[in-house]
C-alpha positions as CSV (number, residue, x, y, z in Angstrom):
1,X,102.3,142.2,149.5
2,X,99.4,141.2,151.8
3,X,99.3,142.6,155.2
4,X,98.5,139.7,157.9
5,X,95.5,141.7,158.4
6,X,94.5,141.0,155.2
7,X,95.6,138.1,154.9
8,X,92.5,135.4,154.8
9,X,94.3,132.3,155.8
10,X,94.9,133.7,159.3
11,X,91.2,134.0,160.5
12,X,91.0,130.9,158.8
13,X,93.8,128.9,160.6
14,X,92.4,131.0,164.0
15,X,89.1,129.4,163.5
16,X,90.1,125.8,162.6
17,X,93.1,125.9,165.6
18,X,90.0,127.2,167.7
19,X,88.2,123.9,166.6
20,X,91.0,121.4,167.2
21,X,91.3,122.7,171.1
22,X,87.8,122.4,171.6
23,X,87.6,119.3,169.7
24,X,91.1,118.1,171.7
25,X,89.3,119.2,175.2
26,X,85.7,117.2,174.2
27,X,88.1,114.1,173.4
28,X,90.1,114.3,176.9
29,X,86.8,114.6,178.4
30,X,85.8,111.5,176.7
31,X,88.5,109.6,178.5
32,X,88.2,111.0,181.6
33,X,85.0,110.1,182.0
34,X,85.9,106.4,180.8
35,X,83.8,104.8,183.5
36,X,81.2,106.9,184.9
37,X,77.7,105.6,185.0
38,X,75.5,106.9,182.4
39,X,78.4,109.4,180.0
40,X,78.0,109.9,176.3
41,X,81.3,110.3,174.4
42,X,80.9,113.9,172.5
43,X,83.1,115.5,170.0
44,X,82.6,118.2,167.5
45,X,81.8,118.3,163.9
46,X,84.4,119.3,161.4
47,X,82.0,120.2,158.3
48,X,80.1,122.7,160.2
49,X,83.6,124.7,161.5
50,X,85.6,124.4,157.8
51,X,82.3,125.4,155.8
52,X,82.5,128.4,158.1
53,X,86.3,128.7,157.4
54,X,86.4,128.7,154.5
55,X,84.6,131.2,152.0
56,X,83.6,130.7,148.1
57,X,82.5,133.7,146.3
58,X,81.0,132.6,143.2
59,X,82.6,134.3,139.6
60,X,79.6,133.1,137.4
61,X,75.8,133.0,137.7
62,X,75.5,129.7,136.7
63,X,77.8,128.8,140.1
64,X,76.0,126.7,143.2
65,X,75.6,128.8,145.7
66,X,77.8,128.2,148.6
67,X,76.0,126.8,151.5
68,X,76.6,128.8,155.1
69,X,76.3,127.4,158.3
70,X,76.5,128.8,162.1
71,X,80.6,129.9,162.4
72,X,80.7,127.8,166.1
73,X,81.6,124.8,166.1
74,X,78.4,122.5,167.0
75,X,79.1,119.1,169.9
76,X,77.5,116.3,169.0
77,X,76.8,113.0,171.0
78,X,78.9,110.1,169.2
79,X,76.9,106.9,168.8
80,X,79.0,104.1,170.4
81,X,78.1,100.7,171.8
82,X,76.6,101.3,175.3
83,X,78.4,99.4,178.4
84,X,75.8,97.6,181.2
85,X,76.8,101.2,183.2
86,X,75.3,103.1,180.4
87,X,78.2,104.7,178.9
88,X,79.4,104.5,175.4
89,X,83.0,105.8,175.4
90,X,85.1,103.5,173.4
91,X,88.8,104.3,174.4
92,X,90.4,102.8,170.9
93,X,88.3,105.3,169.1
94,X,89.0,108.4,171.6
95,X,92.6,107.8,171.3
96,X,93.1,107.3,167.6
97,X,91.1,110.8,167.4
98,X,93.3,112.4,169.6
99,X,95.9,111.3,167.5
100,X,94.4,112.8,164.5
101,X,93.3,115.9,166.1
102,X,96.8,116.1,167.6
103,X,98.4,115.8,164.0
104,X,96.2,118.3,162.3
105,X,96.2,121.1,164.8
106,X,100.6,120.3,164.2
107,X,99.8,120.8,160.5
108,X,98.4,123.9,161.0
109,X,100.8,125.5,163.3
110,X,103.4,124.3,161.2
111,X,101.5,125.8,158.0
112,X,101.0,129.7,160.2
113,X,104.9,129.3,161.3
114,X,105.9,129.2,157.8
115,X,103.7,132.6,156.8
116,X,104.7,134.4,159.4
117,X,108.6,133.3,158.8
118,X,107.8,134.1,155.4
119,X,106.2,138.0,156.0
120,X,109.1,138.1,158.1
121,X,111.4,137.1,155.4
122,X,109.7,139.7,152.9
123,X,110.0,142.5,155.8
124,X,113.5,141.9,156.8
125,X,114.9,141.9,152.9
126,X,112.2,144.3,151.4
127,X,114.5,146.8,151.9
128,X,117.8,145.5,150.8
């Protein structure tokens, strides 16, 4: 049996539930801001933090490389029709990402509830 410790998916999930508070907190800041003069909507990128997440180890030469990336998650400035004040949040889209941020971080704490339950599981009857 692998010990938690060792376990790969639990860094893993640390890093992408990490992502999906930042990434939550960016989009609540998005709507907050809703009408002041001048805001730009921001959010973070997904590819950078699941690249960095997730790690291939290549079993033949004639494997691609894997491509690495900075670990942190990186903000970037989402592109959005400007209003006459300047600011470019769009509500519709800030709350259908919430949505979908909401969802997945769900997933994933649904996903670690079921390892641990399951080391649990293996603990508790292991020695039965």
């Amino acid at each position: 049996m692998i010990a938690p410790s060792e376990d790969r998916n639990f860094p893993m999930l640390q890093n992408l539930l990490t992502w999906a508070s930042k990434r939550q907190q960016a989009l609540g800041a998005n709507i907050a801001n809703l009408d002041t003069p001048g805001y730009r909507a921001k959010d973070y990128t997904f590819e950078g933090e699941l690249g960095s997440s997730l790690s291939m180890i290549a079993t033949s030469e004639k494997h691609l490389a894997p491509f690495h990336e900075d670990s942190s998650a990186r903000m970037i400035e989402v592109g959005g029709e400007e209003k006459l004040n300047g600011n470019n949040v769009d509500i519709e889209r800030e709350l259908t990402e919430i949505t979908k941020n909401g969802v997945e971080y769900i997933t994933m704490i649904q996903y670690l509830n079921h390892k641990v339950r399951t080391l649990r599981s293996a603990i508790n009857e292991g020695g039965r």
